[in-house]
C-alpha positions in Angstrom: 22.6 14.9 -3.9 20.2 13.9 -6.6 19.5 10.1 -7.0 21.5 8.1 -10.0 18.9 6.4 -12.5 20.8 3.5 -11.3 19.2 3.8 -7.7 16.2 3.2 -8.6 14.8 -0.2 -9.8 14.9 -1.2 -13.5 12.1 -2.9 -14.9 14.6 -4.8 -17.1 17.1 -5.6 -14.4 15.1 -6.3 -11.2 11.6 -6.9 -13.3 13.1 -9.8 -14.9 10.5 -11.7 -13.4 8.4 -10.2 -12.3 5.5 -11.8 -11.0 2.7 -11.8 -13.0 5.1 -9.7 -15.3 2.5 -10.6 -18.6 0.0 -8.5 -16.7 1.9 -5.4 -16.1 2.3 -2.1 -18.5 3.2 1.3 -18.1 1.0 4.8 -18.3 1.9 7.9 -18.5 -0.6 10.0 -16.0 -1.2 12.5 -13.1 3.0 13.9 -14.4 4.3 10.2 -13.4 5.1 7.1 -15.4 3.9 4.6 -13.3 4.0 0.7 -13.5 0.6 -0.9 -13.2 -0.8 -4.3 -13.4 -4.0 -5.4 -14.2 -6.0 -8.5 -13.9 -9.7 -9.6 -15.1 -12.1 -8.5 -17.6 -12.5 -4.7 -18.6 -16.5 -5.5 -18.5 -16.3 -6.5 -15.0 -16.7 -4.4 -11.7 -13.6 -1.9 -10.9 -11.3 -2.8 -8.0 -8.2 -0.4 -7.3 -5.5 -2.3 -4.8 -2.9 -0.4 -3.6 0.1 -1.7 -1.6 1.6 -0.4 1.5 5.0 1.3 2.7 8.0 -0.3 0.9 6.2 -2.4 -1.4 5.0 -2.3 -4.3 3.2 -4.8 -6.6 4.3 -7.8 -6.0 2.4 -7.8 -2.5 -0.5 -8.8 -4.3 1.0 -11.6 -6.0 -1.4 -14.5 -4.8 -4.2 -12.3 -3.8 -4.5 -10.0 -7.2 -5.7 -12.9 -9.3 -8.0 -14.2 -6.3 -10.1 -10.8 -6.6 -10.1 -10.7 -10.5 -12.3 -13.8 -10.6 -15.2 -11.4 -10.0 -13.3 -7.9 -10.6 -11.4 -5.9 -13.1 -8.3 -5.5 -11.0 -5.8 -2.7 -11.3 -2.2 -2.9 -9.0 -0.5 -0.1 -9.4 2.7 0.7 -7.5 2.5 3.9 -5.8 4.4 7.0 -6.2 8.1 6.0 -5.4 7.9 2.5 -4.7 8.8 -0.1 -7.6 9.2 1.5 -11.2 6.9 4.1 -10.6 8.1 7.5 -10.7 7.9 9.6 -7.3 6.4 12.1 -6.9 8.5 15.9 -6.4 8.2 17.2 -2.8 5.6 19.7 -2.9 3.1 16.2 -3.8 4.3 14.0 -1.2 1.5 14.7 1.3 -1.4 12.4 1.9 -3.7 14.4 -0.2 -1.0 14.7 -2.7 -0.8 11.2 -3.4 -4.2 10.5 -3.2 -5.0 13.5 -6.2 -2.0 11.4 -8.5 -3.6 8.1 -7.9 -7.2 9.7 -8.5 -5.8 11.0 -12.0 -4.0 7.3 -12.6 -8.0 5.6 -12.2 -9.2 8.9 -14.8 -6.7 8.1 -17.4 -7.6 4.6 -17.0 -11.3 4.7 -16.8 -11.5 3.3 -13.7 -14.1 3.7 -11.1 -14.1 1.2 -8.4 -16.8 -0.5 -6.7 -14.5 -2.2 -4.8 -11.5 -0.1 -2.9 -8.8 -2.6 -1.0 -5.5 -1.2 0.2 -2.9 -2.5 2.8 -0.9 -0.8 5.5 -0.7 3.1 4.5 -2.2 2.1 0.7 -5.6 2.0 3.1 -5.0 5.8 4.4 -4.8 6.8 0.6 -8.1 5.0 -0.3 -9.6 6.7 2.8 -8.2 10.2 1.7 -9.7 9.4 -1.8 -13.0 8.6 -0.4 -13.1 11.3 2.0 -11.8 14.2 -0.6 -14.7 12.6 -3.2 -12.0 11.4 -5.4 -13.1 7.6 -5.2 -17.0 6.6 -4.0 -16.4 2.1 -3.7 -19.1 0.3 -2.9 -16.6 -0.8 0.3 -13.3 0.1 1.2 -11.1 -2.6 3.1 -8.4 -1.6 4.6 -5.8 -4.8 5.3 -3.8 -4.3 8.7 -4.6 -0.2 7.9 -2.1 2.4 8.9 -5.2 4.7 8.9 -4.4 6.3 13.0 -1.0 8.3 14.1 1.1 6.2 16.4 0.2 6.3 19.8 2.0 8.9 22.2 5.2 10.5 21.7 5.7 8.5 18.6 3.4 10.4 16.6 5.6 13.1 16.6 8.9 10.6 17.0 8.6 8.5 14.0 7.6 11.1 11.2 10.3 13.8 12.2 12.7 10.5 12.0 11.4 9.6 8.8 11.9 13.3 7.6 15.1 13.6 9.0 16.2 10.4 7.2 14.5 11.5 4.0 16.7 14.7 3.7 19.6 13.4 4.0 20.8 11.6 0.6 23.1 9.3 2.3 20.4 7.3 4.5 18.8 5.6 1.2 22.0 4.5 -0.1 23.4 3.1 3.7 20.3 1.2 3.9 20.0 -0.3 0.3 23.7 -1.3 0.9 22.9 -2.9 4.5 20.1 -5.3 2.7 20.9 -8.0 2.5 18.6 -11.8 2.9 19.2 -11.5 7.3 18.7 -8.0 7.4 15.0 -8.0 5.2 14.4 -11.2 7.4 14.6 -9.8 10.3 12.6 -6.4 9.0 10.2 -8.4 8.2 9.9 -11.0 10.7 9.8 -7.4 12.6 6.1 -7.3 11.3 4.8 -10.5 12.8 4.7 -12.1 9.7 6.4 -15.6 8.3 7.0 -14.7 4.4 7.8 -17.7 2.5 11.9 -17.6 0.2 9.9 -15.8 -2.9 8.5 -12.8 -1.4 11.4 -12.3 0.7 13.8 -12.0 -1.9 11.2 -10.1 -3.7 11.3 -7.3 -0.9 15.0 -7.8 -0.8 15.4 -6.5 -4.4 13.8 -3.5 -3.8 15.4 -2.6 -0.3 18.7 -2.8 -2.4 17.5 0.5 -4.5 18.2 3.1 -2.4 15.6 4.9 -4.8 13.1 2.7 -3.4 13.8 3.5 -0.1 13.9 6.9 -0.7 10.0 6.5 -1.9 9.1 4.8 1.2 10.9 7.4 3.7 9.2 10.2 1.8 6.1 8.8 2.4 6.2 8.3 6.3 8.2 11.9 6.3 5.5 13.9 4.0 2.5 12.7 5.7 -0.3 14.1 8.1 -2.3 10.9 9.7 -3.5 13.0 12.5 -5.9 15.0 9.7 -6.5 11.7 8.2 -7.8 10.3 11.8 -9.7 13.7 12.9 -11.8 13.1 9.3 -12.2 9.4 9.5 -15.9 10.0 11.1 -16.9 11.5 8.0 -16.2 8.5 6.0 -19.1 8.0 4.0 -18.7 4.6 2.7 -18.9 1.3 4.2 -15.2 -0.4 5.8 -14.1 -3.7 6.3 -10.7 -3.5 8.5 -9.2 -6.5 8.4 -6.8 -7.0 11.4 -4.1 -10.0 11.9 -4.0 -10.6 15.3 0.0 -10.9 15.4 0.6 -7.7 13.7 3.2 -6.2 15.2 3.7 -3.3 12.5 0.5 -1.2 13.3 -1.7 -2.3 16.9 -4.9 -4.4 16.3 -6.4 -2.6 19.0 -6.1 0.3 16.8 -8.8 -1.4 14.4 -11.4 -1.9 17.2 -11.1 1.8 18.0 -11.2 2.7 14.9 -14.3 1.3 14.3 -16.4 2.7 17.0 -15.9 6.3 15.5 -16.6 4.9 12.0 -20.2 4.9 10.8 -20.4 2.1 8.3 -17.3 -0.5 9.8 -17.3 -4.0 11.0 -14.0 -5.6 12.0 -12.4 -9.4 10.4 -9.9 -10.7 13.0 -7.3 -13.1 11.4 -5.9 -15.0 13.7 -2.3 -16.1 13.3 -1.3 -13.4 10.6 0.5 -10.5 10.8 0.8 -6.9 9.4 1.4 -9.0 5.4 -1.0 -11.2 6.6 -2.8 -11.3 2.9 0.8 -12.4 1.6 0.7 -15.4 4.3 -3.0 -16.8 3.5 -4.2 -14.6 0.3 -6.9 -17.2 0.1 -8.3 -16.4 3.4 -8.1 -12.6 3.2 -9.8 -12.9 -0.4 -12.9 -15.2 0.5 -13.2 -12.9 3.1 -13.1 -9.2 0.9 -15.5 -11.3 -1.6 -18.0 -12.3 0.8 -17.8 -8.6 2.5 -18.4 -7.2 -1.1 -21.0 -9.8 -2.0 -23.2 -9.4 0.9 -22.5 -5.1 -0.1 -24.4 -5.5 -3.1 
């Protein structure tokens, strides 16, 4: 059962206002129409941000114009999520995405020194960087989904995901479940504290079953355990920046991580969660800015 236009979200319905709506357009690239935002002079160093799982843009809506005091920023919402188109199934791998985001920074003109993605936005930067696609300066990766879950959940959660994702029902059930307590308590679910705004932000979204439908595809389509097996072959330099009450994605996992990386240092956050640069954007940016600054 194909999705209605209607279950997807409108830019002129739920992008009414947008944050940072003056900064936003939309490009046709890579076969999608995608929804982007930009912030900061075109002379000034690139920086691609992409959001995580579910989101979209407006997870960068305090940090975004924190960077662009020393970077040319470009937000775009990934494949699926938001008002970008998604992509069809035979793109919906890891690589897959990575190769349409790669064509979004060529029709741009964007190369970035600067590489900062959150959640599973960090395992597409590190497929770019890995697949040559992308070579940053640094690549931080915020509370990165960059591992497979530990166990029998590595093999649990994405044949869950899959199964959800194929059957057209599931979207729908959950966009109509969404309400403010239910995206409350997904959230709170992450070991973050987001403030009214940005949960009724992520509340609009959850309501388009077309949305959700982008964010199941993802977790379905995906193969993190190539991602982790190439990870040592990273040949740029990491920040992975961990809250310490993420409850989304281990911060052990980081301190692994970085033993098999070669170029990685680890930034503990203490009191944040998995959206821990939606709690304190100003902390998590002083913190990418002195990483990159001391990079150059």
């Amino acid at each position: 059962m194909p999705l209605l236009d209607d279950d997807r979200p409108n830019w002129e319905r739920d992008g009414r206002d947008w944050p940072h709506r003056s900064a936003s357009r939309f490009v046709e690239a890579a076969g999608l129409r995608w929804h982007i935002q930009e912030f900061g002079e075109a002379e000034k160093p690139g920086l691609l941000l992409l959001h995580g799982t579910g989101a979209a843009t407006h997870s960068w809506r305090g940090l975004a114009p924190l960077l662009a005091e020393r970077y040319r920023v470009v937000a775009p919402d990934l494949p699926g999520h938001g008002f970008t188109d998604p992509l069809p199934p035979g793109r919906l791998s890891l690589p897959g995405m990575a190769a349409a985001v790669a064509g979004l920074c060529d029709h741009l003109d964007l190369v970035p020194a600067l590489a900062v993605g959150h959640s599973a936005g960090a395992a597409v930067l590190a497929r770019m960087c890995l697949d040559r696609r992308i070579t940053p300066d640094l690549l931080v990766a915020l509370n990165g989904a960059l591992t497979p879950f530990p166990g029998v959940a590595s093999f649990l959660f994405p044949s869950m995901a899959r199964m959800l994702f194929l059957n057209p029902v599931t979207p729908r059930l959950f966009a109509w479940s969404a309400d403010k307590a239910a995206v409350r308590r997904l959230l709170d679910g992450t070991g973050s504290r987001l403030d009214q705004p940005g949960l009724d932000l992520y509340r609009r979204l959850l309501s388009r079953s077309g949305h959700v439908s982008g964010a199941l595809g993802m977790m379905a389509n995906w193969d993190l355990a190539a991602l982790d097996r190439d990870l040592p072959k990273l040949g740029v330099r990491a920040l992975l920046v961990v809250g310490s009450e993420d409850k989304a994605i281990r911060p052990d996992t980081a301190f692994a991580l970085r033993d098999r990386l070669p170029f990685a240092r680890i930034e503990l956050l203490r009191g944040l969660g998995h959206l821990a640069h939606e709690e304190a954007p100003g902390r998590v940016a002083e913190i990418v800015l002195r990483e990159a600054s001391s990079n150059a």
